[in-house]
N, C-alpha and C positions, 0 to 999 in steps of 0.2 A: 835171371830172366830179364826182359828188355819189356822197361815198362814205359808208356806214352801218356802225357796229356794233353788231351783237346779242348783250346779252347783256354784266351788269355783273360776271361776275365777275373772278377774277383776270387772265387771258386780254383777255378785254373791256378792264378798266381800264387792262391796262399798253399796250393797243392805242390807247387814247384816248391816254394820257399822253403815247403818243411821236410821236402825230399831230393832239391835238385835234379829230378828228372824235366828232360829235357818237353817243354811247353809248343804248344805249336797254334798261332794264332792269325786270324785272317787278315784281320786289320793292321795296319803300321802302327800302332801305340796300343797301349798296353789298356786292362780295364774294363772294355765292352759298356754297357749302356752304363755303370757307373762309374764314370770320369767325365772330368771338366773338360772342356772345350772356350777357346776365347775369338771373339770376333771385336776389332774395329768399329767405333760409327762409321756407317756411311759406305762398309766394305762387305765383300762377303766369301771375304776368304777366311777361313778357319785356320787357326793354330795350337798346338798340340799343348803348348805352354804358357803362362803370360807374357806377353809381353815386357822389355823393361822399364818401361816406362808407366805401364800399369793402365795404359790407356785405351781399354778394352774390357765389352761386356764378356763376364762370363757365364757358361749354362753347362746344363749338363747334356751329354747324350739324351739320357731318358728320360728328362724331365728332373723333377726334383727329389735325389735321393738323401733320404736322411737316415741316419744311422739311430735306430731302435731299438731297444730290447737289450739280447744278447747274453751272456753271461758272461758277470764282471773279470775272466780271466781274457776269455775273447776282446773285451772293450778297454783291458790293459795293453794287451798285443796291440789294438792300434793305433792307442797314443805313444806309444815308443817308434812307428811309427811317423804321426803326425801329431802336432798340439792339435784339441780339438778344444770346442764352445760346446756349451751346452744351452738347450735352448728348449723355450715352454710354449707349448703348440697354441697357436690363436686359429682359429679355422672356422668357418660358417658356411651357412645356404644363402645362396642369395635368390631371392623372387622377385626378378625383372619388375613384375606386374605394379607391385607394390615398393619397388626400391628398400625392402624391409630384410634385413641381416639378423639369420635368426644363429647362435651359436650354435656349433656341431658340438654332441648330436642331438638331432631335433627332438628326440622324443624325450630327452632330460631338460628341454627348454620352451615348454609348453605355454609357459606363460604371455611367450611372445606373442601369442594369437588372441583371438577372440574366445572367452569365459567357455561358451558355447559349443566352441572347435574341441578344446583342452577338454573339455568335460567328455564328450562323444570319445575322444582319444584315447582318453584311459578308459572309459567303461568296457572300450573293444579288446585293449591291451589286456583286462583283467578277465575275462572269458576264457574258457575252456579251449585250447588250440584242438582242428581239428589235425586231418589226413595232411602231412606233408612230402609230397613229391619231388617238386619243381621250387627254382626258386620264386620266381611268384609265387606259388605255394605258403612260401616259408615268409614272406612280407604280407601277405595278407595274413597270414594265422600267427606270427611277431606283433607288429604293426598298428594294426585292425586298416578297415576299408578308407576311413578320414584319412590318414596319415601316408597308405600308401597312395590312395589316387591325390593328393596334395602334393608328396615329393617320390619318395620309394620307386613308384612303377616306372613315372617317365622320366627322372636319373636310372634308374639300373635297365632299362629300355637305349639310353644311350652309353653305359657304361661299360653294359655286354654286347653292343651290337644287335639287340633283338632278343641275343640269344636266354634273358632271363626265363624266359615263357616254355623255355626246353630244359635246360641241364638244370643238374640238382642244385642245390642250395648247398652252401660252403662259406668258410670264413664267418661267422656267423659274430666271431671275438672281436669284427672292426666295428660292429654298431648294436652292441651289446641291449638287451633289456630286462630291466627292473625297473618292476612296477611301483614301488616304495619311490627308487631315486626317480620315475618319472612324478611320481605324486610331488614330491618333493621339491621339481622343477618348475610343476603346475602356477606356485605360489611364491617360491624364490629360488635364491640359488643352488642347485647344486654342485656337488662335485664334480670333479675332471673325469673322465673316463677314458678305456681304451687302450689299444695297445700302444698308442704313441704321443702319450700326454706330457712327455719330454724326449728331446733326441739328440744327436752329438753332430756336429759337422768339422770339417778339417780346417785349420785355418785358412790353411793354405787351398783348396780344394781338394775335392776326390781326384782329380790327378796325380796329384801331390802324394797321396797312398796310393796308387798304382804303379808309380815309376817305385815309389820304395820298395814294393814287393817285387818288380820288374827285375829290378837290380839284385837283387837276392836270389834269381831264377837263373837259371838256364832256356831262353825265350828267343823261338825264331820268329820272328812277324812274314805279316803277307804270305801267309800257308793255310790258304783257305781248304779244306777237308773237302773233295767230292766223291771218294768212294772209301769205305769199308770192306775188307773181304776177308770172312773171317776163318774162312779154311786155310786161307796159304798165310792167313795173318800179315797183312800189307796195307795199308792206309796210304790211297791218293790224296795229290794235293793239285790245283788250279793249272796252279803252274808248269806242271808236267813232272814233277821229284815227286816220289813214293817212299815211304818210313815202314820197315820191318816191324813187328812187336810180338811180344807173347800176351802182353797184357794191354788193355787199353783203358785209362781214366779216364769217361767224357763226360766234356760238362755243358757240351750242346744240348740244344731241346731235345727231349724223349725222344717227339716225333720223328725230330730230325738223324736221331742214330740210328732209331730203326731203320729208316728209308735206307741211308747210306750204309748199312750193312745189310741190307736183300731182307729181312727178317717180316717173315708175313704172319699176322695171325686173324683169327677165324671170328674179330667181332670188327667194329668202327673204330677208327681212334678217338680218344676225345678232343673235343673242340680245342680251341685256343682264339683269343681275341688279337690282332694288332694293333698297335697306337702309333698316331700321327702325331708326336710332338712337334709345337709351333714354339722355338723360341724369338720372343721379342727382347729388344732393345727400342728404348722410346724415351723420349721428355714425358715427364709424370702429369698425368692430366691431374685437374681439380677435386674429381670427386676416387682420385685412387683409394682403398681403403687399405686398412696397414696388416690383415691377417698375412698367414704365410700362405695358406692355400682354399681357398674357396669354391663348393660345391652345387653345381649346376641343375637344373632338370628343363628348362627351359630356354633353347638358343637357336639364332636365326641359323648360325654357322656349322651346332651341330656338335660340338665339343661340352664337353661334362666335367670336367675341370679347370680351373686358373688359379696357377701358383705364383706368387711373387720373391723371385729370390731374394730379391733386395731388400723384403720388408722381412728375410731369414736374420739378412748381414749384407750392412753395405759393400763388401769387398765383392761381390757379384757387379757391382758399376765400374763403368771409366775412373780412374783416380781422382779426376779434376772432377765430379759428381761426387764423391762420397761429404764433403760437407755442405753442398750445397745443397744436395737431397732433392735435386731438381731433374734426376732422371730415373726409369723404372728397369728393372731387369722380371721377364716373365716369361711363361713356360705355359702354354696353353695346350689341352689333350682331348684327340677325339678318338675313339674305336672303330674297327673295321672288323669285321668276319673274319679271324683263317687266312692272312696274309692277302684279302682284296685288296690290293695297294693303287693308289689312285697316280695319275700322271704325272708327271714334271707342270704340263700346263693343268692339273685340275688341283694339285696341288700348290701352283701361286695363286689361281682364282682362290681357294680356302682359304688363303693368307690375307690377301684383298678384305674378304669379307670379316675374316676376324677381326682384323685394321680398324675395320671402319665401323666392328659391335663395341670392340673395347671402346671406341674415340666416342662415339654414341653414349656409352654409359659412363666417357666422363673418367676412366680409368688411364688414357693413354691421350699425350698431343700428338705429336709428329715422330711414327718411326723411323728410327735410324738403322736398326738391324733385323731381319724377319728372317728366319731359318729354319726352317722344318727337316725332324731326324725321322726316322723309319725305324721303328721297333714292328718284329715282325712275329716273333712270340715275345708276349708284353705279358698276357693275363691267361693263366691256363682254367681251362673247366674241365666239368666230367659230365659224362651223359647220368642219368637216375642208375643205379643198379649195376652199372661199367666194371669191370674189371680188368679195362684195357690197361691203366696206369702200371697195374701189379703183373701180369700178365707179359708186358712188353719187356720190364727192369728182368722178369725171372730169364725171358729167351734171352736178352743180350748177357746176362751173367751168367748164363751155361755156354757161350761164348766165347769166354772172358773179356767182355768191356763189359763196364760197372761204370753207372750213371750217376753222377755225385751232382751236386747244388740245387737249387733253385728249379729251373726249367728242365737240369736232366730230371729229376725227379717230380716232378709237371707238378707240384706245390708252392704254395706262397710263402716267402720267408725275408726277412731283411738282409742289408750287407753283413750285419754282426755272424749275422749264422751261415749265410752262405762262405766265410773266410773260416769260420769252424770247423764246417762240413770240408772244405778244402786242408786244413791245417792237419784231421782225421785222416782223410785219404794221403796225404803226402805221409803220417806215419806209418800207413798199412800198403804202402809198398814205397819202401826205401832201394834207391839203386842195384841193380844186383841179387835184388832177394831171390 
């Protein structure tokens, strides 16, 4: 049987690696939103690899992806691979109002407020949850009312695009609560929490692990997928070339297999967010702080996140930066509705303005690189009570395409498991089978 994979990213590749069936990808380089990307000061051309001179920021497509979790046979596979670092998360909220860095997550670090705030915060904490629906629902009845209208509502207001006040509540494991370790926080320190309280990066970059699985594939680039047909079984491509199959591995968005295979069913799909990554390159302003990624609820600009690569691992700088320590590498993220994607000009006006919040707060002097990616399924959701997720995966696998990683399977997962979920499918259809 002639089996196919859609779709070069991590998923994709580690699907190829373990089966040599032949990969088919839209973009000319290998990876999808996690792989490194390097720009020049001053330029704004993109290159696929470093430089040899080393004289170039580097970012990633999607912002900043760190290697989490995983099971330690998955996180052998990628150091053989690449050498990787490991590295211990520093992360905070920041309140504009108050210029006051309270550490993530806020409700294990209560102490940072006023006796008064902290004391209201867990009495609500420690109450009876009621009825949960919505995610609002589920932050006010987590939470209590201090904490969410404080930070909760209007970060996850810009985090989902609006859409917390609709779909259900999910992920629940990234801001976990106990009422004990908030007590505990109340008064001193507590423990780290979380799924990502340590994580692994390449030395070299996430590039650097894409070309190595690349190379181990059988991988066409520039075959961007616009039809599915699943009766004569034939997969278009952009370009005008079409690929036979009996079987198909996709590792595009859910949504997006259904559409390209005609497959219609009788409820709503569920949402999905987009993100506008802003990558900067900049001389380090004054008041830069040294977390890797710091958590928003309040911006003129409208973004909910700011990650600083550089404060990961100086090799995200120009070479001539890395002991001077005199320039920043950073990764700024806003949400959009379901692929709303803004202009080319409504997109530098954003960049403009971010420019000029970061230089305001003292984060950034003069940028030398501004670059904004388009992730277009970033963050998938569910409606309350949906069974569209289950639903969609069962018509396209009576089919036969079977939706494997991350976004095929519209759940949130890191790169450790997304190369598992892929390393799986390349063994359950080997060439030929």
């Amino acid at each position: 049987m002639k089996t196919l994979i859609l779709g070069g990213g991590m998923t994709g590749l580690a699907a190829g690696a373990a089966s040599g069936l032949p990969v088919f990808e839209a973009a000319p380089d290998p990876g999808g939103i996690c792989s490194s990307y390097y720009v020049r000061p001053g330029s704004t051309e993109r290159h696929a690899a470093a430089p040899a001179d080393g004289e170039a920021y580097r970012f990633e497509i999607g912002g900043g992806h760190w290697i989490f979790g995983g099971d330690p046979t998955i996180l052998q596979f990628v150091r053989r691979l690449s050498p990787m670092r490991r590295y211990e998360r520093r992360s905070a909220i920041y309140f504009p109002d108050t210029g006051k860095y309270v550490p993530y997550p806020l409700q294990y670090h209560l102490r940072y407020f006023e006796e008064q705030v902290a004391t209201r915060a867990l009495d609500e904490m420690g109450r009876e949850r009621g009825e949960v629906v919505t995610m609002a629902d589920w932050l006010r009845e987590s939470f209590g009312e201090t904490l969410s209208e404080l930070f909760f509502e209007p970060f996850h207001k810009l985090y989902t695009a609006g859409l917390y006040t609709d779909i259900a509540p999910q992920d629940a494991y990234k801001s976990p609560v106990n009422l004990e370790t908030a007590r505990q926080g109340a008064t001193g320190n507590a423990p780290s929490v979380g799924y990502n309280i340590s994580y692994l990066y390449p030395e070299r970059g996430l590039d650097h692990v894409s070309r190595q699985l690349a190379d181990r594939c059988d991988i066409r680039f520039g075959k961007k997928v616009v039809s599915i047909d699943p009766d004569v079984k034939l997969v278009g491509f952009e370009d005008g070339s079409s690929a036979e199959y009996d079987t198909l591995v996709s590792t595009l968005p859910l949504n997006v297999t259904q559409q390209l295979a005609g497959v219609t069913l009788d409820q709503r799909t569920d949402p999905h967010t987009s993100v506008l990554v802003l990558n900067v390159g900049a001389v380090k302003g004054p008041e830069c702080p040294e977390d890797h990624w710091l958590y928003h609820h309040e911006t003129s600009s409208g973004f909910h996140r700011v990650g600083f690569y550089s404060n990961v691992d100086s090799s995200f700088l120009p070479a001539s930066a890395r002991e001077r320590e005199d320039r920043v590498s950073i990764y700024v993220e806003k949400a959009f509705q379901g692929g709303d994607r803004p202009s080319a000009e409504e997109s530098r006006a954003y960049g403009d303005q971010v420019v000029a919040e970061l230089q305001d707060w003292g984060y950034i002097g003069d940028a030398e690189v501004v670059d904004p990616t388009w992730i277009d399924v970033a963050y998938t959701w569910a409606w309350p009570g949906s069974t569209w997720r289950r639903e969609a995966m069962k018509a396209l696998e009576q089919r036969d395409i079977y939706p494997v990683g991350r976004y095929a399977r519209w759940s949130f997962q890191g790169i450790a498991d997304s190369i598992r979920d892929g390393l799986m499918a390349g063994g359950a259809f080997p060439p030929d089978s």
